[in-house]
N, C-alpha and C positions, 0 to 999 in steps of 0.2 A: 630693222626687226631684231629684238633681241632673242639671242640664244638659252633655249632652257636650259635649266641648271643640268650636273650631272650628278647621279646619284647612284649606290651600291650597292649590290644586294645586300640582306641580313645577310647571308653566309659568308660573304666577302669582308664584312665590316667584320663577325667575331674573328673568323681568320686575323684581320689585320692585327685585333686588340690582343687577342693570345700571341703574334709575333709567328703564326704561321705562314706571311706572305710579307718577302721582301719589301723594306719599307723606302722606297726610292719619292724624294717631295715631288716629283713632277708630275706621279702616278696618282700619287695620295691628293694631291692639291685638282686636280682632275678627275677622281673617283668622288672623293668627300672631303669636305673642311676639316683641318688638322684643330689640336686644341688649340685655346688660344691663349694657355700659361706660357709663359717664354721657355724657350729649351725644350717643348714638350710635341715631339713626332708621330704620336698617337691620335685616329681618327675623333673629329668631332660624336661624342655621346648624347649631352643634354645639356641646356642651357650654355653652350657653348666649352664645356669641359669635356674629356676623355673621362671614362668609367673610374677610373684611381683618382683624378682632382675632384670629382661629382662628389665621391663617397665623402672626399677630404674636406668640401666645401660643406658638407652639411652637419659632417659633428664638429662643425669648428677646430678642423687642425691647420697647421699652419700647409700652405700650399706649396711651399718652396723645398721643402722637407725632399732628401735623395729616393728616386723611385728606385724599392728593390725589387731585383729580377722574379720574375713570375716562379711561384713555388718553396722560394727562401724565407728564413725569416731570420732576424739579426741574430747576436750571441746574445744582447743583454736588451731590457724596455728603450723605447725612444723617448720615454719620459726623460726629463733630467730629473738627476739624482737618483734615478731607478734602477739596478741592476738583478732584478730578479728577471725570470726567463721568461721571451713574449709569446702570448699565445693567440694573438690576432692582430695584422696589421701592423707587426711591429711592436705593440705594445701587452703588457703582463694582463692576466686576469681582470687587478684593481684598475687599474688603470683605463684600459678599454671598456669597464662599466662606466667609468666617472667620462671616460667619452660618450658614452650611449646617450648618459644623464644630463650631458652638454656641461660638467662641473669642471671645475678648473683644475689644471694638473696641478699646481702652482702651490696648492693646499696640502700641508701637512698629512699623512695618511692616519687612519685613525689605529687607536691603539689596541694592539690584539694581544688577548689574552691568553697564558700558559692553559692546559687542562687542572692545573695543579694550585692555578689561584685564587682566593678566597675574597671575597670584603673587605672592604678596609673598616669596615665599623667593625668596634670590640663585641668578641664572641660568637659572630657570622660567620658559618661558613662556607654560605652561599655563594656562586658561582660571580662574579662583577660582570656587568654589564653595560659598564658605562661610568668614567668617573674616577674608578674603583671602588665602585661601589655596585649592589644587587639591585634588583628592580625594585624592592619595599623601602631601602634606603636610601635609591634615587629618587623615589616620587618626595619623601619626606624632607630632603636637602633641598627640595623644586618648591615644595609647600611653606617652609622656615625661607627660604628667601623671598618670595613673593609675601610673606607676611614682614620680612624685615623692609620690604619695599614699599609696603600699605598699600597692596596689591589685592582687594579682599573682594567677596563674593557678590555681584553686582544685585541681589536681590534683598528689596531691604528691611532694615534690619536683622539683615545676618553680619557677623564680622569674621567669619569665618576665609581664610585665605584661597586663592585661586587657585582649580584645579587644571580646567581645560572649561572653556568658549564662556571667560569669564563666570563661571561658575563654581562652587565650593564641590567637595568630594559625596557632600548628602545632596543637595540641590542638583548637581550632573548626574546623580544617577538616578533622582527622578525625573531629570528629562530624559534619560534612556527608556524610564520604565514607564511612565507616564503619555510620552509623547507629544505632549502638550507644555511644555515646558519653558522650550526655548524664545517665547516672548517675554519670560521675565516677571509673569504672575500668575499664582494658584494659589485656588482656596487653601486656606487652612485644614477644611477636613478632608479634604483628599490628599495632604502631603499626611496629614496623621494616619490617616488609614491606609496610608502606601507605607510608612514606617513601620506602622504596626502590623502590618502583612494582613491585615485582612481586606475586605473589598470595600467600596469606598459609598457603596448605597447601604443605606440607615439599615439597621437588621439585619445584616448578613456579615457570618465571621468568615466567610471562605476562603480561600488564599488568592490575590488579584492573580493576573496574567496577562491582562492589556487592557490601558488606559486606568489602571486601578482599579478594575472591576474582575469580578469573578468569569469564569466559563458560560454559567447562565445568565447572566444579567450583561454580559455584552456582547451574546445571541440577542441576546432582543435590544439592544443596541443598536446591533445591525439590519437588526429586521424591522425597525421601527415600532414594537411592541411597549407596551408601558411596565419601567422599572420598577413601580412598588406592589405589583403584585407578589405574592409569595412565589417562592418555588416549590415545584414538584419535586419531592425526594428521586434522585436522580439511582436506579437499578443496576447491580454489578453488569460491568459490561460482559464479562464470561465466569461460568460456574452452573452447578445445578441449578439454581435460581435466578437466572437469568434471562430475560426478556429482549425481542429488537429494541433497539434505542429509537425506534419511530413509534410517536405520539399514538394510541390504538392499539398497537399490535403489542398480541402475545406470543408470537413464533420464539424458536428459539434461535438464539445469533448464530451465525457461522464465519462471516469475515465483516472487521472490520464493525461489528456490532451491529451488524444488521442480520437479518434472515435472508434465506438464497430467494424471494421474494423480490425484497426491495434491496438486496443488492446488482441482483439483474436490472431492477431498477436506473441504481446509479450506476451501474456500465453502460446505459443507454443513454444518459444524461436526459431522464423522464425524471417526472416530479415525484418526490417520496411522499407526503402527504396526499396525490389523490387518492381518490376512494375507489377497491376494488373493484374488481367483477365481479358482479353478485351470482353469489351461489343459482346453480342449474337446479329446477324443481319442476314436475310433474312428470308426463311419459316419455322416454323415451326410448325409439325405435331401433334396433341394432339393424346390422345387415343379412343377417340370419333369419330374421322376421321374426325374433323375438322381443319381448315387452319389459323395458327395465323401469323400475319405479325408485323412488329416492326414499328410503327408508334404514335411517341411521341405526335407530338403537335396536334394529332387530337383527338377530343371530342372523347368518348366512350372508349379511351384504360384504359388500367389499369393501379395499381401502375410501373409496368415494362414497361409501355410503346407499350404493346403488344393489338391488336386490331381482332378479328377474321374476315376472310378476306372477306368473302360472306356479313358482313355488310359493311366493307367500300367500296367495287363495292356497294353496294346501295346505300350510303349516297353521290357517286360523281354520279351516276346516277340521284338520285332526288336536287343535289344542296342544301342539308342541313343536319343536323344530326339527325338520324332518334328518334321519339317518342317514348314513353313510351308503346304504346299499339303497334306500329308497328314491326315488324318482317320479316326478308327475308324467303323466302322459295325456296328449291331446284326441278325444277320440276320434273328430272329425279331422285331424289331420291340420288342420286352420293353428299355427303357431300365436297364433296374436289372439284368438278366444281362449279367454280363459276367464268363462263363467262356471261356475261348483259343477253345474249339470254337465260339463265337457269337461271335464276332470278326472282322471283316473288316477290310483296310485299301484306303481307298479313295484317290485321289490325284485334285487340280484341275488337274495341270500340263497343256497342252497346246503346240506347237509355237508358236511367235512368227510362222512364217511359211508360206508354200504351196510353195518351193520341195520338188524330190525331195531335196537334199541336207540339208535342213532338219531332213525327216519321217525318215529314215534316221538320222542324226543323234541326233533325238531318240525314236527307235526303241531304239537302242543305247543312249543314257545308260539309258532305263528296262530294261535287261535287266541292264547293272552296278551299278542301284538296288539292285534286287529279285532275285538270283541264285537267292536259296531259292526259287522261286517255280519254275522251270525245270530246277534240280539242275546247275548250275556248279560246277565245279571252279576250284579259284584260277589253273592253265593257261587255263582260256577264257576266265575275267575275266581276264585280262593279255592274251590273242589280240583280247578287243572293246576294250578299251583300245588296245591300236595300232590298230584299225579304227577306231575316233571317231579319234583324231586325224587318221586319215588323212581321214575324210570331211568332218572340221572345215576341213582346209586347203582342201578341194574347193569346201566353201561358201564360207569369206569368196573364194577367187579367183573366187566367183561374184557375190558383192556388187559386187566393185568393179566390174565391167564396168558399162559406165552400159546402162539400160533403155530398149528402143525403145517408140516412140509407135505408135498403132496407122495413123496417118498416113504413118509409115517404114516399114511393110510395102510 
């Protein structure tokens, strides 16, 4: 029968690897398997290495290399020929990327520039980036040798030299802008009308923006729509004249060019194109037991358009919209009748003051209020019309006089 393996706790094993637990082989070789680099008394990790030969094995460094003590790090890189200061593992900055990168140390480092250097071309004094030269004078050194090399634009007849993915510097960038490109053939009048900045469907000048088409016409690109219809002149997205951007509506936008509408819409991810709720029409009922009816263009409704019903039988009963202090009244008490005959119109106005000229006064306004009410003829209402005036002058000549104290009696 053979004997199970032995094995260690995690806690026992990081202990070992940190050197917090006496390393004796008899202990170690009986707890867990040692590495299996030679010279090396650190517990088995992964794939048969210790945690330092793991790391070592996988960015390609050499394995033989001296382990330094937990926490240290040399005076100068482990690179050779390296003597700048290391900052992981032993090795500097460059050096430990070009390990990340798996690149060879072995390689020349590349060359770095003062803040204080210019181009080598005549009259630049752009910053070098390569070469010693700038970016506009390195791509054109990359462009003159690949033309000295007859290294030229693989679309044909063009002789124009290689930019990037065998393409010239006008050709790559209509396959950036195009997208359609990089098989190596396109009409003619879609590279013309990607040159010339406009869109690439017959009759329209508008500026492309993808696949050489305009904003409108590759909407309906994507939507499967047919491209020689016209367009609709397209409405300032914000301003006083401005419209939702959805087809129908006249709201006004609020985010993102739509109305609070159908942008509730699109926060719901519901369709912007259906078709409303249709407007609410004929009676209805409050909880008050009163009658509201949908009548827009008449004075007294509200923002909806909704007007309670017992006033507008009043206001076509009396031919005007009813005051401020006026009020209908039901006589049967019944909220919801409101035929003429159960109608009453009741008034809050009262006198402003006790004099006789006052009450007279406002005796007479309510007779040329209410004429139907008495059977006036358009003669009497002109005969109490000069009598208010004339009692109006009575009163104010009675304001003015000042009022005695009852001490001036």
């Amino acid at each position: 029968m053979v004997a199970p393996a032995l094995t260690a706790p995690p806690q026992i094993i990081k202990r070992l690897n940190h050197g917090a637990l006496p390393l004796n082989g008899l202990l170690c070789e009986a707890v867990v398997p040692l590495c299996s680099q030679p010279g090396c008394d650190r517990p088995r990790y992964c794939k048969g290495f210790c945690p330092l030969h793991y790391r070592r094995a996988l960015m390609d460094i050499p394995l033989d290399l001296p382990a330094r003590a937990h926490g240290s790090q040399p005076e100068v890189c482990l690179a050779p020929g390296c003597e700048l200061k290391p900052l992981a593992l032993g090795y500097c900055a460059r050096d430990y990327q070009r390990l990340k990168r798996n690149v060879s140390l072995a390689l020349p480092p590349a060359r770095r520039y003062l803040p204080t250097e210019t181009c080598d071309a005549d009259g630049c004094v752009e910053k070098p980036v390569g070469r010693g030269l700038c970016h506009t004078h390195w791509k054109l050194r990359k462009l003159a040798e690949n033309l000295a090399n007859d290294v030229l634009c693989s679309i044909d007849g063009c002789h124009e030299p290689v930019r990037s993915r065998g393409l010239c510097p006008t050709h790559y960038w209509l396959s950036v802008r195009i997208r359609k490109f990089p098989a190596g053939v396109a009409s003619e009048a879609l590279e013309q009308s990607v040159l010339a900045g406009i869109c690439c469907v017959e009759g329209c000048d508008k500026k492309p923006e993808a696949r050489g088409m305009c904003r409108g016409h590759y909407t309906r690109l994507r939507e499967g729509r047919p491209l020689d219809a016209p367009l609709k002149p397209r409405p300032p997205r914000y301003g006083p004249n401005a419209i939702c951007s959805v087809e129908g509506c006249s709201q006004k936008p609020r985010i993102r060019g739509l109305c609070n509408f159908h942008y509730g819409r699109l926060r719901r991810n519901a369709d912007l194109m259906a078709p409303r709720q249709k407007e609410r029409t004929g009676r209805v009922i409050t909880t008050g037991g009163y009658i509201n009816i949908l009548a827009k263009s008449t004075l007294g409704s509200d923002k909806s358009g909704y007007i309670r019903e017992h006033r507008y039988a009043m206001q076509q009963m009396l031919g005007r919209p009813l005051l401020k202090q006026e009020q209908p009244h039901h006589i049967n008490g019944v909220r919801s009748d409101n035929r003429p005959e159960n109608l009453e119109l009741w008034s809050t106005s009262h006198p402003a003051g006790q004099r006789v000229a006052d009450k007279v006064a406002f005796a007479i306004e309510m007779l040329t209020l209410y004429p139907m009410f008495i059977g006036l003829d358009l003669v009497d209402q002109a005969s109490l019309k000069v009598i208010l005036a004339r009692v109006k002058t009575i009163a104010d000549g009675a304001k003015s006089k000042p009022r005695r104290r009852r001490h001036d009696r």
